[in-house]
PDBQT receptor file of N, H, CA, C and O in Angstrom, charges set to zero:
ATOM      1  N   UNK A   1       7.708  10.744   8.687  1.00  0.00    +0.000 N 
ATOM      2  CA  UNK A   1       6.573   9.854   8.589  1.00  0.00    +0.000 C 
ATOM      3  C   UNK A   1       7.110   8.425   8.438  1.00  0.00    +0.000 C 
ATOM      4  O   UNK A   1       7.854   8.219   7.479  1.00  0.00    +0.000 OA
ATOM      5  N   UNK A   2       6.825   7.418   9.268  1.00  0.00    +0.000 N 
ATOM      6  H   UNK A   2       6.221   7.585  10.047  1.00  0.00    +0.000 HD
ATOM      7  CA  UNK A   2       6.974   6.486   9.312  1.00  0.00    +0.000 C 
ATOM      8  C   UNK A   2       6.209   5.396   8.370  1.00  0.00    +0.000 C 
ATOM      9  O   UNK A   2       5.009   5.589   8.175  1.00  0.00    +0.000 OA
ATOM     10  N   UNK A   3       6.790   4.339   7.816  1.00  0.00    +0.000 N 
ATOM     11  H   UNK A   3       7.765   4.182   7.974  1.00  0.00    +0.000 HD
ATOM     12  CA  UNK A   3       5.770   3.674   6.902  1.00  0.00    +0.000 C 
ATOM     13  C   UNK A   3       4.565   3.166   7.477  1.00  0.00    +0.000 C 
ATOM     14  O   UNK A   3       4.000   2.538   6.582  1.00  0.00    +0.000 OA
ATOM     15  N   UNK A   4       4.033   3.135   8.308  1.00  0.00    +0.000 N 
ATOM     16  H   UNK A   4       4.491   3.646   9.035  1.00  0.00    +0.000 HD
ATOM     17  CA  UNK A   4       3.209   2.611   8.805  1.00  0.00    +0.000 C 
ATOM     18  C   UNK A   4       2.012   4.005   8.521  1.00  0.00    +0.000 C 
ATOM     19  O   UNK A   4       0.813   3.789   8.342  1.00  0.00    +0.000 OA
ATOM     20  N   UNK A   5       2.539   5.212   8.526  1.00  0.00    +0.000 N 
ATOM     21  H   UNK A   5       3.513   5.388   8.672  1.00  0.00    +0.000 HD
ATOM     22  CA  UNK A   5       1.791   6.408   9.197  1.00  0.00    +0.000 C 
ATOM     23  C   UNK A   5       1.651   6.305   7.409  1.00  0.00    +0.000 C 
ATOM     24  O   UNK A   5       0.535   6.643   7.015  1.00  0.00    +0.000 OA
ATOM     25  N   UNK A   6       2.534   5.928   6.423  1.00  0.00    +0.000 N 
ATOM     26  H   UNK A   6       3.441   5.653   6.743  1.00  0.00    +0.000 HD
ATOM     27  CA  UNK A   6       2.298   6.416   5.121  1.00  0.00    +0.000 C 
ATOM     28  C   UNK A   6       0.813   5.148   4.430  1.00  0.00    +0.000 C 
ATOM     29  O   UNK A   6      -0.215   5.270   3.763  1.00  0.00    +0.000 OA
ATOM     30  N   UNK A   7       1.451   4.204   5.007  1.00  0.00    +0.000 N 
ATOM     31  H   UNK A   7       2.286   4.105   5.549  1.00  0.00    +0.000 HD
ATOM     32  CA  UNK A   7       0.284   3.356   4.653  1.00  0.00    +0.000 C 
ATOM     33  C   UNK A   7      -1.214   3.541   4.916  1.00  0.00    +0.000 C 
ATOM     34  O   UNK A   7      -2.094   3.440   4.061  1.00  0.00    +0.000 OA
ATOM     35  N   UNK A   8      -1.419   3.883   6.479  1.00  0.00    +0.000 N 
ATOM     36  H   UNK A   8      -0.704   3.965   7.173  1.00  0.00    +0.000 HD
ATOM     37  CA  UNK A   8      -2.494   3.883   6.822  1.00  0.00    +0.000 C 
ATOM     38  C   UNK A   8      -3.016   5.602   5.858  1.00  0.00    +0.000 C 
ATOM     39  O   UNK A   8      -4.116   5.688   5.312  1.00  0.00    +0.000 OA
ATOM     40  N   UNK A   9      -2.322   6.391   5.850  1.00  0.00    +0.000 N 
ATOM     41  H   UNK A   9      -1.429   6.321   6.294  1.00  0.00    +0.000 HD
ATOM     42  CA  UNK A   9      -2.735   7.691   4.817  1.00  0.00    +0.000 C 
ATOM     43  C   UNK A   9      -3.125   7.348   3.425  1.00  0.00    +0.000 C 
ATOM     44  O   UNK A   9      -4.116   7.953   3.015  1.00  0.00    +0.000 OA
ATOM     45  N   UNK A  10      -2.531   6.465   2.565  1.00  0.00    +0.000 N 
ATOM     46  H   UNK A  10      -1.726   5.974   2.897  1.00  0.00    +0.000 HD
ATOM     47  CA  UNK A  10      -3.021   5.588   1.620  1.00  0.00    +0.000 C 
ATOM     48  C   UNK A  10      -4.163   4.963   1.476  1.00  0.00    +0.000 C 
ATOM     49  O   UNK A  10      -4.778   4.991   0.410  1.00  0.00    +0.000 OA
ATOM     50  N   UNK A  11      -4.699   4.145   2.834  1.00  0.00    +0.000 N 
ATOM     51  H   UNK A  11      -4.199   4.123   3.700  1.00  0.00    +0.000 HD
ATOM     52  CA  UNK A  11      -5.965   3.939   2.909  1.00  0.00    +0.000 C 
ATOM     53  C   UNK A  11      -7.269   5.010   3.144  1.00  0.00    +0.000 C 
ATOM     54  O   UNK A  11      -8.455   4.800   3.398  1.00  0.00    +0.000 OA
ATOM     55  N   UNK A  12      -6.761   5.816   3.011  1.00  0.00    +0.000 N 
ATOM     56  H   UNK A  12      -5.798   5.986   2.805  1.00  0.00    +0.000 HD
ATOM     57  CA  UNK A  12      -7.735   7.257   3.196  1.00  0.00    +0.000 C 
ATOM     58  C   UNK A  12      -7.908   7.797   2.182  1.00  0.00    +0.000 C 
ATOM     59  O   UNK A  12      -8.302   8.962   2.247  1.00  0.00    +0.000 OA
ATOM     60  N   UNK A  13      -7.648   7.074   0.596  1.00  0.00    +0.000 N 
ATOM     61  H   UNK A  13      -7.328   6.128   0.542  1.00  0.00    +0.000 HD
ATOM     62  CA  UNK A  13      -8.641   7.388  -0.678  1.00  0.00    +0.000 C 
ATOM     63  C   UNK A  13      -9.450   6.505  -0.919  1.00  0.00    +0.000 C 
ATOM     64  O   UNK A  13      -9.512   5.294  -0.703  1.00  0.00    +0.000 OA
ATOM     65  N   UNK A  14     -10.048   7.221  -1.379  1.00  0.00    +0.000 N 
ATOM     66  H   UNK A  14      -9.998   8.204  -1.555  1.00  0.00    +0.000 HD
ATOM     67  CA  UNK A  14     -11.773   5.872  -1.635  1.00  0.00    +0.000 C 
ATOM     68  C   UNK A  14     -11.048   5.100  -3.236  1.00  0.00    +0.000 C 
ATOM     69  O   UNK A  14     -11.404   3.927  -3.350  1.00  0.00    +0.000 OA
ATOM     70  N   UNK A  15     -10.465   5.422  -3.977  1.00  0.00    +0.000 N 
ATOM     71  H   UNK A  15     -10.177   6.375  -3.884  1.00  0.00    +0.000 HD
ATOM     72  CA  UNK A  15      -9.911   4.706  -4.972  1.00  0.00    +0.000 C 
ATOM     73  C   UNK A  15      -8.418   4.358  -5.425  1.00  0.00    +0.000 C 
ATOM     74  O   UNK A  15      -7.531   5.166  -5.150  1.00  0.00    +0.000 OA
ATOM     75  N   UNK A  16      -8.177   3.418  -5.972  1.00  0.00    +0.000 N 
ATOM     76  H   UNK A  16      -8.898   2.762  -6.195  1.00  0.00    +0.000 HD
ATOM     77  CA  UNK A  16      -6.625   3.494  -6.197  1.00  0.00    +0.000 C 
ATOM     78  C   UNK A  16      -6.116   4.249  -7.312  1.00  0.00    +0.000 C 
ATOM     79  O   UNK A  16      -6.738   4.295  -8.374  1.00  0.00    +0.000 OA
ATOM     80  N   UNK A  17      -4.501   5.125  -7.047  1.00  0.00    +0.000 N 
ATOM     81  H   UNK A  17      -3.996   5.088  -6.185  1.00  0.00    +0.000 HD
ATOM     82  CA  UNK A  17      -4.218   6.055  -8.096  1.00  0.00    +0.000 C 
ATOM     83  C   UNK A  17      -3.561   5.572  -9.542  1.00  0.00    +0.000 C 
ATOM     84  O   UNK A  17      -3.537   4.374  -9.822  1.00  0.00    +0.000 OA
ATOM     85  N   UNK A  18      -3.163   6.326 -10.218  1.00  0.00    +0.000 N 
ATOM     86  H   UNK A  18      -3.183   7.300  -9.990  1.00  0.00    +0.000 HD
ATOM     87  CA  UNK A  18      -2.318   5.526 -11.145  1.00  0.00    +0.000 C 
ATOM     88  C   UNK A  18      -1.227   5.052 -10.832  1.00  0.00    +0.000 C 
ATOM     89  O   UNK A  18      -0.619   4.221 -11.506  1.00  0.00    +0.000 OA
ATOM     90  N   UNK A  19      -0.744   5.671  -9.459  1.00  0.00    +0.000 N 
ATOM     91  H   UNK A  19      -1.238   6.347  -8.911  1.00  0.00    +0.000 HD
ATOM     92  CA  UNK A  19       0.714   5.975  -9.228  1.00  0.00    +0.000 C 
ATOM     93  C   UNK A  19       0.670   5.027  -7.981  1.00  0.00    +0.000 C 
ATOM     94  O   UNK A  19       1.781   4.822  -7.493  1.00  0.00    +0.000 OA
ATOM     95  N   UNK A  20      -0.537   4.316  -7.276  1.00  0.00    +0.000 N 
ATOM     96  H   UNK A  20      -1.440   4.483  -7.672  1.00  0.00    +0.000 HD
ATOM     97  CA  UNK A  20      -0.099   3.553  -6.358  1.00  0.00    +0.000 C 
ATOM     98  C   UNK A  20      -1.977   2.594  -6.088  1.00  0.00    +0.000 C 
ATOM     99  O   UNK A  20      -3.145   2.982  -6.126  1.00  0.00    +0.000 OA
ATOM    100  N   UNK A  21      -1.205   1.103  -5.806  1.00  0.00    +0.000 N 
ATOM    101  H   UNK A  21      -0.257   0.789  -5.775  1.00  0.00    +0.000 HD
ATOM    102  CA  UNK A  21      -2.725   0.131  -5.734  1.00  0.00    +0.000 C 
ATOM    103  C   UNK A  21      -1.906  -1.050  -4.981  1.00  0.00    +0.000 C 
ATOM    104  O   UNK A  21      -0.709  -1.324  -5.064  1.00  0.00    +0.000 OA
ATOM    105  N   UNK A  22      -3.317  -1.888  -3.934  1.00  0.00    +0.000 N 
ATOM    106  H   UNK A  22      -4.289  -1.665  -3.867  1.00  0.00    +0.000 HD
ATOM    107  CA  UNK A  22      -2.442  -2.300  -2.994  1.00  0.00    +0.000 C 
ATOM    108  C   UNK A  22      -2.612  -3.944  -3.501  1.00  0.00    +0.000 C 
ATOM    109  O   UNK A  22      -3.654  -4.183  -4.110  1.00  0.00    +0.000 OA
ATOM    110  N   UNK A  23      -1.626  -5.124  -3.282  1.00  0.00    +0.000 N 
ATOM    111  H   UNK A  23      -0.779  -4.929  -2.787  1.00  0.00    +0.000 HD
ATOM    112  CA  UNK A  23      -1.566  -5.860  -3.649  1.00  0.00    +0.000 C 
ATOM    113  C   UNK A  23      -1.441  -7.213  -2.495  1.00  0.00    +0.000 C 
ATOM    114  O   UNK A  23      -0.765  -7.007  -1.487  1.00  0.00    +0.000 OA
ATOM    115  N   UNK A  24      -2.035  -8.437  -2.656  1.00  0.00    +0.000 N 
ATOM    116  H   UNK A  24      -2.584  -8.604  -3.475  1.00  0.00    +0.000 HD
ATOM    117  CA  UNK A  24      -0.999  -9.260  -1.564  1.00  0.00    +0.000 C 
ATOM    118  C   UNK A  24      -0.879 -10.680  -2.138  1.00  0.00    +0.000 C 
ATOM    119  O   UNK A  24      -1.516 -10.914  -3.164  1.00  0.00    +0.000 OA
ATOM    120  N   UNK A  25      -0.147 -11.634  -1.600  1.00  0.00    +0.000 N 
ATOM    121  H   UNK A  25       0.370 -11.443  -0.766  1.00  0.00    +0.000 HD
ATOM    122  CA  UNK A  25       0.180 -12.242  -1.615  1.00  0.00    +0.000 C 
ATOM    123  C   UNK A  25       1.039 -12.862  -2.969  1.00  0.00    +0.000 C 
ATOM    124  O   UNK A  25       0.890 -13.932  -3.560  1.00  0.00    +0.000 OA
ATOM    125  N   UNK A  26       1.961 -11.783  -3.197  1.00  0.00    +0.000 N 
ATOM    126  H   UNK A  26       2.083 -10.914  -2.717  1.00  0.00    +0.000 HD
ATOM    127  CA  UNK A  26       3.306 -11.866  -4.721  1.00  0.00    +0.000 C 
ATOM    128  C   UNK A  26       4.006 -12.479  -4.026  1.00  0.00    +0.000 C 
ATOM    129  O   UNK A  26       4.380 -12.209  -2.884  1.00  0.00    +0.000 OA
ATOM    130  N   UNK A  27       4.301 -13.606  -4.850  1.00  0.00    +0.000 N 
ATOM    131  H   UNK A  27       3.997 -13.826  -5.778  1.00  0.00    +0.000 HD
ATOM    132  CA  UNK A  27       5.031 -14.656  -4.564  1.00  0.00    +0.000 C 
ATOM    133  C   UNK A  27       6.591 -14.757  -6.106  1.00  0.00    +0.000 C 
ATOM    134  O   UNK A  27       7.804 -14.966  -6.092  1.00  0.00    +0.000 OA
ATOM    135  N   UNK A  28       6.029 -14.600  -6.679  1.00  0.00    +0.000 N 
ATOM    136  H   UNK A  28       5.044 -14.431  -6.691  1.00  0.00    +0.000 HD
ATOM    137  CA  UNK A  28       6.612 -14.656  -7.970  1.00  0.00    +0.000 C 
ATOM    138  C   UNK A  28       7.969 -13.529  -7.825  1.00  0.00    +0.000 C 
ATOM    139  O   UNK A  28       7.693 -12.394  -8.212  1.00  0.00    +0.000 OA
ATOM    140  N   UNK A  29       9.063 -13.689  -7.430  1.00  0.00    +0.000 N 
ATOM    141  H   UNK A  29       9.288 -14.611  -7.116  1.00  0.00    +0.000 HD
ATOM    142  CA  UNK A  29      10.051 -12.276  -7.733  1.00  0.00    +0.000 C 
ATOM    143  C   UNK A  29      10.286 -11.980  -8.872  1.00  0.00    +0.000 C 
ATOM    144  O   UNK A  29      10.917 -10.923  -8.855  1.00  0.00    +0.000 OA
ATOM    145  N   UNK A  30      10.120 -12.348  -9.931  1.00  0.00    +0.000 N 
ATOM    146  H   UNK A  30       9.608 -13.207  -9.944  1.00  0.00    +0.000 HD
ATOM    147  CA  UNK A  30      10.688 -11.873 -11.163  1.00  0.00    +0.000 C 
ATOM    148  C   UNK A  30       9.377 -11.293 -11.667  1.00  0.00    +0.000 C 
ATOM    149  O   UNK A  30       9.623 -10.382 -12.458  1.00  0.00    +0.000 OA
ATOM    150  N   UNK A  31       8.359 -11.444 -11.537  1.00  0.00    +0.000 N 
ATOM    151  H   UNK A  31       8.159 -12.184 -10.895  1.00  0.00    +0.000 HD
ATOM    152  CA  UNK A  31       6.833 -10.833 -11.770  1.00  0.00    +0.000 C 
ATOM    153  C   UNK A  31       6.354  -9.517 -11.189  1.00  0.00    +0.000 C 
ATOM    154  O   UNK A  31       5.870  -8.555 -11.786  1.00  0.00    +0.000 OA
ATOM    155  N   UNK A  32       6.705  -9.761  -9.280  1.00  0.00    +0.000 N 
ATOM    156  H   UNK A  32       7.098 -10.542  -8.795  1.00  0.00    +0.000 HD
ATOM    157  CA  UNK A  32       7.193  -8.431  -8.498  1.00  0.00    +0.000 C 
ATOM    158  C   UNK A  32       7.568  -7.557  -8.763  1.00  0.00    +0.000 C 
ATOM    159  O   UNK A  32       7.046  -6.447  -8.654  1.00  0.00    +0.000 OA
ATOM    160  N   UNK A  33       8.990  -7.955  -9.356  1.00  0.00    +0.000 N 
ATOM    161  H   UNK A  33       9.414  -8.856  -9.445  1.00  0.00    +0.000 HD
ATOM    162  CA  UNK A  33       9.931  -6.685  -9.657  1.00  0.00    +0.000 C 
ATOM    163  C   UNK A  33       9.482  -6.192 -11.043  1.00  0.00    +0.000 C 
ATOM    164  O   UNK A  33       9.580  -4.986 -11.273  1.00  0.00    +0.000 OA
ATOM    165  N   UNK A  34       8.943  -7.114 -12.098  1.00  0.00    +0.000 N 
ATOM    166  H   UNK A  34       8.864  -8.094 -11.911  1.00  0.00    +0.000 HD
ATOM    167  CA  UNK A  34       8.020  -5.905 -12.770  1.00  0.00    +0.000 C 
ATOM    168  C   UNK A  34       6.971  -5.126 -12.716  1.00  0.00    +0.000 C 
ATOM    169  O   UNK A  34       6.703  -4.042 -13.235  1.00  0.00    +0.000 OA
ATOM    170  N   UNK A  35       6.448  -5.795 -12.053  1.00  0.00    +0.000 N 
ATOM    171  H   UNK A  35       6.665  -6.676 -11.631  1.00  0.00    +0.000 HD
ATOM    172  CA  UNK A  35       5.181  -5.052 -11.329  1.00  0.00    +0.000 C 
ATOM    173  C   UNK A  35       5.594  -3.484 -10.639  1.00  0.00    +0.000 C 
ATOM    174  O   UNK A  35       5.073  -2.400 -10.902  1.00  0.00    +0.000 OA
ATOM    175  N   UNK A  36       6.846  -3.819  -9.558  1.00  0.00    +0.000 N 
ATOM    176  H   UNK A  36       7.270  -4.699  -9.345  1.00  0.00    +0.000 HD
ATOM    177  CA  UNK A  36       6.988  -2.650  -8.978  1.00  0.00    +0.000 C 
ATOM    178  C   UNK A  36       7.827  -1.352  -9.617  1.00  0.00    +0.000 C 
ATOM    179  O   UNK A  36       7.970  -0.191  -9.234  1.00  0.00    +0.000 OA
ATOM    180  N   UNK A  37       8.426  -2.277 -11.046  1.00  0.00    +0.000 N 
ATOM    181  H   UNK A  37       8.309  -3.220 -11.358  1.00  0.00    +0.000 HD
ATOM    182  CA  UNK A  37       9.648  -1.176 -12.057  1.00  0.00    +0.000 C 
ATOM    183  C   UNK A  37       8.319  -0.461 -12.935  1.00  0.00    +0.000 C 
ATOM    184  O   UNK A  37       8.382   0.703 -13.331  1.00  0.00    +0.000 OA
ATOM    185  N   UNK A  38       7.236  -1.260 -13.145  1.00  0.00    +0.000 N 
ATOM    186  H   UNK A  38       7.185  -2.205 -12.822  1.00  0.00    +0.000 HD
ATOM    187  CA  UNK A  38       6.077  -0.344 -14.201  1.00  0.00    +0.000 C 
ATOM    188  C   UNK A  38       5.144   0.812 -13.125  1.00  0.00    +0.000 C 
ATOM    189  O   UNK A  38       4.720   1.895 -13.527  1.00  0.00    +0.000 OA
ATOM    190  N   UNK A  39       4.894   0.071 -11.159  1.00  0.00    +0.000 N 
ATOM    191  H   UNK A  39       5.239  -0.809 -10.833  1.00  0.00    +0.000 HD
ATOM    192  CA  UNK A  39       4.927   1.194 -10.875  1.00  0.00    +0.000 C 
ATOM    193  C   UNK A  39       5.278   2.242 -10.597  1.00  0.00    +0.000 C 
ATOM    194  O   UNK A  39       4.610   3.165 -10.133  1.00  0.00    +0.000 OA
ATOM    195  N   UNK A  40       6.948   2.185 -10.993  1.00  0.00    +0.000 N 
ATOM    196  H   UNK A  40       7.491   1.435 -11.370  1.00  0.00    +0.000 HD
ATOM    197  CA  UNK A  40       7.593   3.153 -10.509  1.00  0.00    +0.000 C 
ATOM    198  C   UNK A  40       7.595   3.921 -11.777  1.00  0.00    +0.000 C 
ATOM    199  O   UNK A  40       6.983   4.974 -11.597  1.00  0.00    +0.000 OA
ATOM    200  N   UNK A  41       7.922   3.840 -12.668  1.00  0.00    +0.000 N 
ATOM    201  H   UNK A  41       8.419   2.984 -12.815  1.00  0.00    +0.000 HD
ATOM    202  CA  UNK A  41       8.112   4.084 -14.373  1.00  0.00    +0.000 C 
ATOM    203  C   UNK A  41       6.570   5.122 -14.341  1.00  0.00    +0.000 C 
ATOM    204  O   UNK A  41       6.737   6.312 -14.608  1.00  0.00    +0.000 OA
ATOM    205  N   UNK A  42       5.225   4.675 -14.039  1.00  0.00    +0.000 N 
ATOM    206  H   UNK A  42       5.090   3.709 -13.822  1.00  0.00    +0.000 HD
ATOM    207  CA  UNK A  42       3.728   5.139 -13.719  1.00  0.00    +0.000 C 
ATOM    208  C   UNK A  42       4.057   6.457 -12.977  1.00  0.00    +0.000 C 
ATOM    209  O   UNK A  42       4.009   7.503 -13.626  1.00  0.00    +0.000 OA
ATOM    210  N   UNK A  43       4.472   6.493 -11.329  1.00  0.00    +0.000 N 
ATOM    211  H   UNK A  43       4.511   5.644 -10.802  1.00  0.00    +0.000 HD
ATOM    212  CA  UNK A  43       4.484   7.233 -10.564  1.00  0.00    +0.000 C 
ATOM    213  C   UNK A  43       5.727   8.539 -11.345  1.00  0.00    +0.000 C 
ATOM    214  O   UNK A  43       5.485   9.745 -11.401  1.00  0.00    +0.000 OA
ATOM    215  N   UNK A  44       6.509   8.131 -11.662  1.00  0.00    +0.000 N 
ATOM    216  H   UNK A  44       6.706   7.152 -11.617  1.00  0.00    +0.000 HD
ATOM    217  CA  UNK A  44       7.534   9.028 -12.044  1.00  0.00    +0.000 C 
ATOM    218  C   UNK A  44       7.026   9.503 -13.493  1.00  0.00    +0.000 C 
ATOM    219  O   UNK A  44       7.543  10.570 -13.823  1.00  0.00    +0.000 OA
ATOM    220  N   UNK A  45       6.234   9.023 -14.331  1.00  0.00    +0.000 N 
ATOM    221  H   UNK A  45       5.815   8.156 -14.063  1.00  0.00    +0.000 HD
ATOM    222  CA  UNK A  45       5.671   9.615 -15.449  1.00  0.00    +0.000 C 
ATOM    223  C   UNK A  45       4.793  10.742 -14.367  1.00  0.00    +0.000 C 
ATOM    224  O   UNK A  45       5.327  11.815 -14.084  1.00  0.00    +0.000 OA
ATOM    225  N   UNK A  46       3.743  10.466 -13.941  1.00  0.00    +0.000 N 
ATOM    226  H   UNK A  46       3.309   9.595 -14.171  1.00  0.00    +0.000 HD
ATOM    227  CA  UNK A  46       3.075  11.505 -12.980  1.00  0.00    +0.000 C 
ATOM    228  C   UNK A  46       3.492  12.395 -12.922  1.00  0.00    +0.000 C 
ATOM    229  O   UNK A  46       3.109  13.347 -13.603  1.00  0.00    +0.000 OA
ATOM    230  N   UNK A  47       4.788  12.461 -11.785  1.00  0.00    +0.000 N 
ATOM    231  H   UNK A  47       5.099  11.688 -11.232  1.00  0.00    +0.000 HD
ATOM    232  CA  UNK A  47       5.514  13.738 -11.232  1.00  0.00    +0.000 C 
ATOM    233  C   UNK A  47       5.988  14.673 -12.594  1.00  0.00    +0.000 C 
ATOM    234  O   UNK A  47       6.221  15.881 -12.567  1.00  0.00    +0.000 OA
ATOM    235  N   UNK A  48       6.029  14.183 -13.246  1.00  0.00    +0.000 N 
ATOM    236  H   UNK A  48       5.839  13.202 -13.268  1.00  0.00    +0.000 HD
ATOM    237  CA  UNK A  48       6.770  14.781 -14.467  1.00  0.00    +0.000 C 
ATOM    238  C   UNK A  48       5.773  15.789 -15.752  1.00  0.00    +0.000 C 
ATOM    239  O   UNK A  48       6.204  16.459 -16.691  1.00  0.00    +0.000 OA
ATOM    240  N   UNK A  49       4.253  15.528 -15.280  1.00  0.00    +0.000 N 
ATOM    241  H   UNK A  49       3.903  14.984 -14.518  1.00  0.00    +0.000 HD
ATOM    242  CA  UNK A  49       3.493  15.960 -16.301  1.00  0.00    +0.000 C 
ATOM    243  C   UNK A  49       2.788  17.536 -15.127  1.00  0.00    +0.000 C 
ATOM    244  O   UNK A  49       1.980  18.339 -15.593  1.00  0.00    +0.000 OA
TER     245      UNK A  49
């Protein structure tokens, strides 16, 4: 699956999960990368319960 094929499958829930929500225009890298270490920290709590 290509990212494109994963994205557009993403848009095929009517709500966002705990484990993933879509964002635009992050400009900030040091804000980013927490953003994307708490969703990863989120998603990997998930898999784990």
């Amino acid at each position: 699956m290509n990212t494109k094929e994963i994205v557009l499958d993403l848009c095929r829930y009517s709500d966002e999960q705990e484990w993933f929500e879509f964002k635009e225009n992050w400009f900030e890298q040091e804000t980013l990368g927490e953003y994307v270490s708490a969703m990863s920290n989120a998603a990997a709590f998930h898999i784990t319960i």
